[in-house]
C-alpha positions, -999 to 999 in steps of 0.1 A, spaced: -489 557 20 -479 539 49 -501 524 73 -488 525 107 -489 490 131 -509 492 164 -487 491 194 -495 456 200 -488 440 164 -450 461 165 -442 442 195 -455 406 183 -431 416 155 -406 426 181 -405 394 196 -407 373 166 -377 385 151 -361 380 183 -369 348 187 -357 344 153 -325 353 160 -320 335 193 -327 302 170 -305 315 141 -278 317 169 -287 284 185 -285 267 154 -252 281 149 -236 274 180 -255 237 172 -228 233 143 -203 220 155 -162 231 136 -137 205 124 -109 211 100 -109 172 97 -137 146 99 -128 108 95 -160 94 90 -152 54 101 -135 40 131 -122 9 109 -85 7 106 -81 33 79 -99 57 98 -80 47 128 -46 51 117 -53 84 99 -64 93 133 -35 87 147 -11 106 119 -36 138 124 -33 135 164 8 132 162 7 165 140 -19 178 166 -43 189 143 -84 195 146 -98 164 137 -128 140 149 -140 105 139 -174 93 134 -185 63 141 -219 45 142 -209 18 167 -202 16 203 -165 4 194 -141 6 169 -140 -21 139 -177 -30 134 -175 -44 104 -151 -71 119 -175 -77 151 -198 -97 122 -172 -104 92 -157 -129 86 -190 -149 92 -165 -180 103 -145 -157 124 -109 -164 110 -88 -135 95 -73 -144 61 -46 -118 71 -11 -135 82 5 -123 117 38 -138 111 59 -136 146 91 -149 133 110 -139 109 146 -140 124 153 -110 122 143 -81 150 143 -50 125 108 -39 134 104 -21 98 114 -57 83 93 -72 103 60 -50 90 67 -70 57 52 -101 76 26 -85 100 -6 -81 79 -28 -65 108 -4 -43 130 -14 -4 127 15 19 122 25 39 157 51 47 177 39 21 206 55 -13 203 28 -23 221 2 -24 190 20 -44 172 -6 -72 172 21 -104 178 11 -94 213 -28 -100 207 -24 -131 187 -2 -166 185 -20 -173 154 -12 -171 121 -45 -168 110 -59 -149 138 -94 -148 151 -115 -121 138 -125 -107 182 -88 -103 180 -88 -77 158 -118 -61 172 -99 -62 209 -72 -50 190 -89 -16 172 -104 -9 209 -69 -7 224 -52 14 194 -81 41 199 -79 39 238 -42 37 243 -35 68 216 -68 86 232 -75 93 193 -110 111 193 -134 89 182 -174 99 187 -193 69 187 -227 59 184 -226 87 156 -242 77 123 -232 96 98 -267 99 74 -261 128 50 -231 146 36 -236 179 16 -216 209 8 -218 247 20 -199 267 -7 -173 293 13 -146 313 -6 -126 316 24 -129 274 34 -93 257 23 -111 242 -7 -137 265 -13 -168 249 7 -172 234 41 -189 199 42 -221 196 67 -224 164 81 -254 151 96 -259 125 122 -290 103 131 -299 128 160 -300 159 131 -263 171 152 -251 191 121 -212 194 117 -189 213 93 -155 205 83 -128 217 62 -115 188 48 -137 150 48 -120 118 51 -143 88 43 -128 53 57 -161 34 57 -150 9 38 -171 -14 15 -196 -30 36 -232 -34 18 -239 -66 1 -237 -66 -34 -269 -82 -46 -277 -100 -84 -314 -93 -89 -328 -125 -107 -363 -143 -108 -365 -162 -75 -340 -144 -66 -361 -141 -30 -351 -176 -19 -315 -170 -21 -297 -163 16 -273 -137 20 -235 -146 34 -243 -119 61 -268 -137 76 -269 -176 67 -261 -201 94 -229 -206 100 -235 -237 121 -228 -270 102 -252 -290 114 -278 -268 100 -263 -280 69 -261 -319 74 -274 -341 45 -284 -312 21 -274 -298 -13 -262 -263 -16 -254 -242 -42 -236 -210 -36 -233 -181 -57 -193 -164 -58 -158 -175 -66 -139 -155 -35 -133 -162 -6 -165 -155 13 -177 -178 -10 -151 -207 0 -150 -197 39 -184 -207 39 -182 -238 16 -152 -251 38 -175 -249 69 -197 -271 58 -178 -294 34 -180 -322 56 -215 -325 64 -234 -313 28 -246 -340 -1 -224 -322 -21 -218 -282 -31 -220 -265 -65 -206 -230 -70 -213 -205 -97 -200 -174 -107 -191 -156 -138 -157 -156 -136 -130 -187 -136 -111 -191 -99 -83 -170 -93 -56 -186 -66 -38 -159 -50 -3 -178 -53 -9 -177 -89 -19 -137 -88 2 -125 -64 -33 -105 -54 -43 -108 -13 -77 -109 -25 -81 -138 -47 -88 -168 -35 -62 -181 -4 -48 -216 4 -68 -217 43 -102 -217 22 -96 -237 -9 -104 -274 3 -131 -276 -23 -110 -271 -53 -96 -306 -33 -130 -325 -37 -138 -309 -73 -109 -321 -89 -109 -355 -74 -143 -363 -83 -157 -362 -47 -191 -349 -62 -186 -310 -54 -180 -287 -83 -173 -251 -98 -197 -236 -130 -190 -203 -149 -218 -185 -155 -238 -152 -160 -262 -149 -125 -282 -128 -141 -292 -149 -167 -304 -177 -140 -334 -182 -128 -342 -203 -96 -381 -217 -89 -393 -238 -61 -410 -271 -62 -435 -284 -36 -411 -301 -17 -394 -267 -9 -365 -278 -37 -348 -253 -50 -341 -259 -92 -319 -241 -112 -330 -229 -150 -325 -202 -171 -343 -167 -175 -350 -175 -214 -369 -207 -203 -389 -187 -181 -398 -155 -215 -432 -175 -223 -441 -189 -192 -457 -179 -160 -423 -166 -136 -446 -172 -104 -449 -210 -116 -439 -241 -99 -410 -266 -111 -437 -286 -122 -450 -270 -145 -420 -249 -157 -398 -263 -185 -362 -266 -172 -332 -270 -191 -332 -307 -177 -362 -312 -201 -343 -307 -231 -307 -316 -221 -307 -342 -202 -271 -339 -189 -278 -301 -177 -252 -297 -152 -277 -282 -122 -302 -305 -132 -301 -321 -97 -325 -298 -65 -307 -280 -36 -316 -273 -5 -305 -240 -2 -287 -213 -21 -265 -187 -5 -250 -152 -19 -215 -149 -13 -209 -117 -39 -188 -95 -16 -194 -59 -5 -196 -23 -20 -192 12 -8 -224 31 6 -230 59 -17 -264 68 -3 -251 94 21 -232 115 1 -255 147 -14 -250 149 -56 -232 179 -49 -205 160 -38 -205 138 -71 -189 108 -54 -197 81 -77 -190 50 -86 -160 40 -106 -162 20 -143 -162 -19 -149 -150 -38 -121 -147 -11 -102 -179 3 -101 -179 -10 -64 -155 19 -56 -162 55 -56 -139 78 -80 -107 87 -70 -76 102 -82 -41 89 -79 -36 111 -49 -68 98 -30 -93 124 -34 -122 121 -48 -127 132 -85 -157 150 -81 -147 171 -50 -119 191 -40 -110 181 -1 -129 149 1 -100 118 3 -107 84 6 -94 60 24 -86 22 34 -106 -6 13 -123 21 -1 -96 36 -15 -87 1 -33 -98 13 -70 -63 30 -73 -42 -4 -74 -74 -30 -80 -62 -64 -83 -26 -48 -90 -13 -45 -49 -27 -47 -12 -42 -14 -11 -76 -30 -1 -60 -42 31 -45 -35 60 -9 -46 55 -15 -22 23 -37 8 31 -15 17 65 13 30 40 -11 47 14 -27 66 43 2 76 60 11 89 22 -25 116 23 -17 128 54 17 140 41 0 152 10 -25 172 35 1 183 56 19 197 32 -12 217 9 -30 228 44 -5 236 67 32 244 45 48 213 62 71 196 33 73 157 26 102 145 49 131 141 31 166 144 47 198 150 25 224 130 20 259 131 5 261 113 -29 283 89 -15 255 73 4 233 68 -22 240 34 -31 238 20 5 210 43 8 191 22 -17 202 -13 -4 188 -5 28 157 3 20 152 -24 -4 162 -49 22 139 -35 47 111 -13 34 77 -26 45 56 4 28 76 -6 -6 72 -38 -5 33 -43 4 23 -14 -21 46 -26 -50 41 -9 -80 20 16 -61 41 40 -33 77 44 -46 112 62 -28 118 91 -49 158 105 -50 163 141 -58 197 149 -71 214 179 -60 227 197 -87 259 187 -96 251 151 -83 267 162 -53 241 152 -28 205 135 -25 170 142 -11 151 107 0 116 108 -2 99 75 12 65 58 -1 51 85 -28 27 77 -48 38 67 -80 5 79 -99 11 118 -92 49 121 -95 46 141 -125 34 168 -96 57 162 -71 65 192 -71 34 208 -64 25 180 -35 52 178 -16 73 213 -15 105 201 -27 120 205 -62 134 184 -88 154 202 -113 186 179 -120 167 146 -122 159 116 -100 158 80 -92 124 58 -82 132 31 -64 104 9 -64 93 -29 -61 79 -52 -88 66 -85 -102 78 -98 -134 50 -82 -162 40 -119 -175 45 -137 -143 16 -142 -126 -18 -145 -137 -51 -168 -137 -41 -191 -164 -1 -194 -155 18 -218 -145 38 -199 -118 55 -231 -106 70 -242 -140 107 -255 -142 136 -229 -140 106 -199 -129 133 -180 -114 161 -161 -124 198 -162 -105 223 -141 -126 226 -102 -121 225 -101 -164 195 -115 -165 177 -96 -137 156 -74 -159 139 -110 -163 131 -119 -127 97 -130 -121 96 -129 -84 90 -95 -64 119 -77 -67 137 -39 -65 131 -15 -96 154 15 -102 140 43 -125 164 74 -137 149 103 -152 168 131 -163 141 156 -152 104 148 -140 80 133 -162 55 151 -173 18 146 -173 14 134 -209 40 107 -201 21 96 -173 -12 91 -190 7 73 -221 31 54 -201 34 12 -216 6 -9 -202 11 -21 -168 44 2 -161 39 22 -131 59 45 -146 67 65 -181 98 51 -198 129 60 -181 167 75 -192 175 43 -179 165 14 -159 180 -15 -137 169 -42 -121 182 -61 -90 179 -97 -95 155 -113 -73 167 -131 -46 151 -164 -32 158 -149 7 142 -113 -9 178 -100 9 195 -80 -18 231 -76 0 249 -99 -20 279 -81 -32 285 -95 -66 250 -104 -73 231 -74 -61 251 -44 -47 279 -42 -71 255 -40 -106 236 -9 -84 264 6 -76 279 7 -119 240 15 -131 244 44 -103 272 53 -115 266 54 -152 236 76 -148 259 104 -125 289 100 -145 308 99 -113 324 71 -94 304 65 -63 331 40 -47 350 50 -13 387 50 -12 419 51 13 435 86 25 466 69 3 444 65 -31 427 101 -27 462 115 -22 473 95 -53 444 111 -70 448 146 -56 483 142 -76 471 127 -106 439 136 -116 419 166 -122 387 155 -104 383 135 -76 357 108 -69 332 125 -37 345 103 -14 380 121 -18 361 156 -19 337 150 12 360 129 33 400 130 23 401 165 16 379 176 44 403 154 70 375 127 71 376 90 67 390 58 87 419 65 111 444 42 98 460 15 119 487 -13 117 455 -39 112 434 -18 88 468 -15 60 473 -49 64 439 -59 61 438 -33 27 472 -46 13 458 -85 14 423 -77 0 446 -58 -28 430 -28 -20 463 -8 -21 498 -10 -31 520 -26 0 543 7 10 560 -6 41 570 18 61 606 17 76 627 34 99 665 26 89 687 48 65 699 6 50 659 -4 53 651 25 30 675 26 4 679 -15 3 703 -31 -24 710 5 -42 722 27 -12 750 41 -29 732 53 -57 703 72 -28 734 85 -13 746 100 -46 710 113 -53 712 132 -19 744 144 -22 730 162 -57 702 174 -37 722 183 1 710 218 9 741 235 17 758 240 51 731 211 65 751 178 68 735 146 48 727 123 82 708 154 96 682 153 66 681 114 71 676 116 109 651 139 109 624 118 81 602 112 110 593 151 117 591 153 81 
């Protein structure tokens, strides 16, 4: 039975439950509603802010800073930008020009293109900063800063566009929820090699950059990129001498074609190494070193097994070093110091496990999981972006960088536009008689295909019939098996990928890349070019899955119908008529079984006579009264370049019927229509 509450107890209750509810509805006007949420102000983040504000969409960006581009406010430690700003190239195609311009954003204001900010050609690192202020505050993209991002988690929702909402937390406890998460935060903590003495070791983000700091002393510096050679070239002048170690040999970027490997502007040490000026390079496992300190403050190098049966917190003095034993040990000599110059990796701590971002395999386990198409592989509606992002093309293209991850970002948003809001990948149509001029242009100017080679791709639909085209530019090459699905247009009678690449055994660590006769001239022997240069894939219909995943090594794509390549060129300017556009034009040609040339009003009429089809420059210009108006200048030009058959025109009864006039006047007499007198037909050939 019941017991019934005093008066006073049903309204404590009364007004506890509607307290309750004033919080429950506090907290939820408290959560704030985004379908996107860029968590970054770095470039990435950025520039996908400025794709979602053109489409006018519901977005926001986080960022922890008072400004955009922290990270470049403190890196590069010796404040200059390995990234080229080229300003001349000759030519004033602005698209052309991207090809050259490593730090420019993509917009429509020729004002960011960052030639303006910069004379350099290795620009300071404020530049850039200066520069990501003015992109946010001249677009008015909506950035929140002074937002740290501290915890990401999901809220499952049937009716979300993915099937959950993800909450967002900030350092103040501001909760917000969005529909879709972009994460541009690039790699920015310090990776670390946990070793015995490991404590005495000074991290690149905070040594000294000043060189005196450094004069007279030994250094040793742990890394092999160019962090590690930046800071070795600061202070090559004034150090005894500097030893590098790292587990892997040197990689040159001239002799990778890779951004990230080591670049000319930091490599003076290889200089002194090789010319016995007492610096040097090791290989080595860090982990299996071991540093301990004498009472001097030296700092001596051994290994962790010489340490197994002795005291680790021991002195050098009383520590057996490898010096002991081998008395040509190549550390053998004290340093000074020791500095960490490892590079950076991506912050997972922020990201709930529901989320399942982790990290990638191997050398990529700096990099969080993602698919071809930039999302992550653990969770629907969470894409990655900028350096992030780089585990897709690793070592392979630029997507680490600017002059790379511009294009591939531009490529999500035209994935996302077309899942969340039914807006198809552009891709005007063209007649088939543009197709090989088509191509040549975008070879000869593409910046998107020629920074992400191997990587982002032009995909050509053929109409059926091969009639007309539909030019797709910069998809990703790694889901074209559902390009379908991603970007609303069809492929059912087969297509072309036009697409850039290096020669397969070119370029590597351990190549000569400058060795006699490294280049190849002749249009038969393209499919041997070395050099960056234009791919052309034709596929009868679109590949499938299964030949994605079991496509050759190092192809970016399955095996095609057929394939061609245009032979590099030492200018990279593939308009050369015999060399370049003329082999295109045959391979095009061959895979259409049509004849892709243009012709005359004379030849089409010749053909309209003679043949049963025409070629589609008859059918979609002759015989739809198109084409060049003919002129006295134009026939002559036609009949000297033997382009046509010299059929003067004349205007005198003699001129026309020359030597054999009686034998015309006997044909005409055969043929006089009756009661119309012969020099009336003649006089009248120009109304005819």
């Amino acid at each position: 039975m019941a017991v019934p509450l005093a008066k006073g107890t049903r309204g404590l209750l009364l007004t506890f439950v509607l307290c309750m509810s004033l919080a429950c509805t506090s907290c939820a006007s408290a959560l704030v509603h985004h379908d996107y949420c860029i968590v970054g102000a770095g470039p990435s983040g950025l520039q996908m802010a400025y794709f979602l504000q053109q489409a006018s969409r519901d977005y926001v960006v986080f960022e922890r800073s008072h400004a955009p581009g922290s990270f470049f406010a403190l890196y590069p430690r010796h404040r200059k930008l390995i990234s080229i700003n080229k300003r001349y190239t000759g030519k004033s195609n602005s698209e052309f020009n991207l090809r050259h311009d490593w730090n420019s954003l993509l917009s429509h204001d020729s004002r960011l293109l960052f030639r303006h900010y910069s004379r350099d050609f290795f620009p300071h690192a404020d530049t850039m900063v200066r520069y990501l202020e003015d992109f946010a505050s001249r677009l008015e993209l909506q950035v929140q800063y002074n937002t740290a991002i501290t915890h990401v988690t999901l809220d499952r929702d049937p009716q979300a566009w993915n099937g959950h909402y993800f909450i967002l937390t900030d350092q103040n406890s501001q909760t917000y929820r969005c529909s879709l998460l972009l994460v541009a935060t690039g790699t920015w903590v310090p990776n670390v090699v946990s070793f015995t003495g490991s404590e005495y070791v000074e991290g690149y983000e905070t040594v000294s950059i000043n060189p005196e700091d450094f004069a007279g002393q030994t250094v040793l510096i742990l890394g092999r990129g160019n962090s590690a050679f930046e800071t070795a070239e600061n202070i090559l002048g004034v150090t005894n001498f500097i030893h590098m170690v790292s587990r892997s040999r040197v990689r040159l970027s001239w002799a990778t074609h890779y951004v990230g490997d080591l670049r000319a502007i930091n490599n003076g040490l290889l200089d002194t190494y090789q010319l016995k000026s007492l610096d040097g390079l090791l290989e080595g496992d860090l982990e299996d070193l071991a540093i301990v300190k004498d009472k001097k403050g030296k700092l001596h190098i051994t290994l962790r097994f010489y340490l197994e049966n002795s005291n680790s917190s021991a002195g050098a003095e009383t520590v057996t070093l490898p010096q002991d034993e081998l008395d040509n040990f190549a550390t053998r000599a004290p340093y000074d110091r020791v500095i960490r110059c490892l590079g950076w990796k991506f912050d997972f701590s922020i990201y709930n496990r529901s989320l399942r971002l982790v990290p990638g395999r191997g050398n990529k386990r700096k990099y969080p999981q993602i698919k071809p198409s930039y999302e992550s592989r653990g969770t629907r509606g969470l894409f990655v972006l900028g350096t992030a992002s780089h585990s897709n093309d690793f070592r392979k293209s630029a997507g680490g960088f600017i002059h790379g991850f511009r294009y591939t970002t531009r490529a999500v948003h035209r994935l996302l536009e077309n899942h969340h809001h039914g807006v198809p990948w552009p891709s005007p149509i063209y007649p088939i008689t543009h197709l090989t001029n088509s191509i040549i242009k975008r070879v000869n100017e593409a910046s998107g295909l020629y920074q992400m080679f191997s990587v982002l791709a032009d995909i050509i639909l053929l109409k059926e019939n091969a009639t007309a085209f539909e030019y797709l530019e910069e998809y990703p090459v790694g889901i074209l098996a559902q390009l379908e699905l991603h970007t609303g247009r069809k492929a059912p009678s087969g297509l072309f990928a036009v697409i850039m690449e290096y020669g397969r055994n070119f370029s590597g660590a351990d190549k000569d890349v400058f060795y006699y006769n490294r280049a190849v001239g002749e249009a038969q022997h393209a499919w041997q070019s070395n050099f960056l240069h234009p791919v052309i894939y034709y596929y009868k219909r679109l590949p499938t899955e299964r030949e994605m995943r079991l496509r050759p090594p190092d192809w970016p794509l399955p095996r095609p119908d057929a394939i061609h390549h245009i032979v590099e060129d030492f200018l990279t300017d593939w308009t050369a008529p015999n060399a370049h556009i003329l082999p295109l034009r045959r391979f095009l040609e061959n895979c259409l079984g049509t004849d892709l040339r243009n012709f005359f009003a004379e030849s089409c009429f010749l053909f309209a006579l003679t043949r049963q089809k025409l070629p589609p420059s008859c059918q979609q210009g002759y015989l739809r009264m198109q084409g060049l108006v003919g002129s006295e200048g134009l026939r002559r030009h036609a009949v000297e370049a033997s382009l046509m058959e010299n059929y003067t025109v004349v205007d005198t009864p003699n001129e026309l019927l020359g030597g054999q006039k009686e034998i015309h006047d006997q044909l005409l007499k055969d043929h006089i229509i009756p009661g119309r007198p012969l020099q009336h037909l003649i006089n009248t050939k120009d109304e005819l």
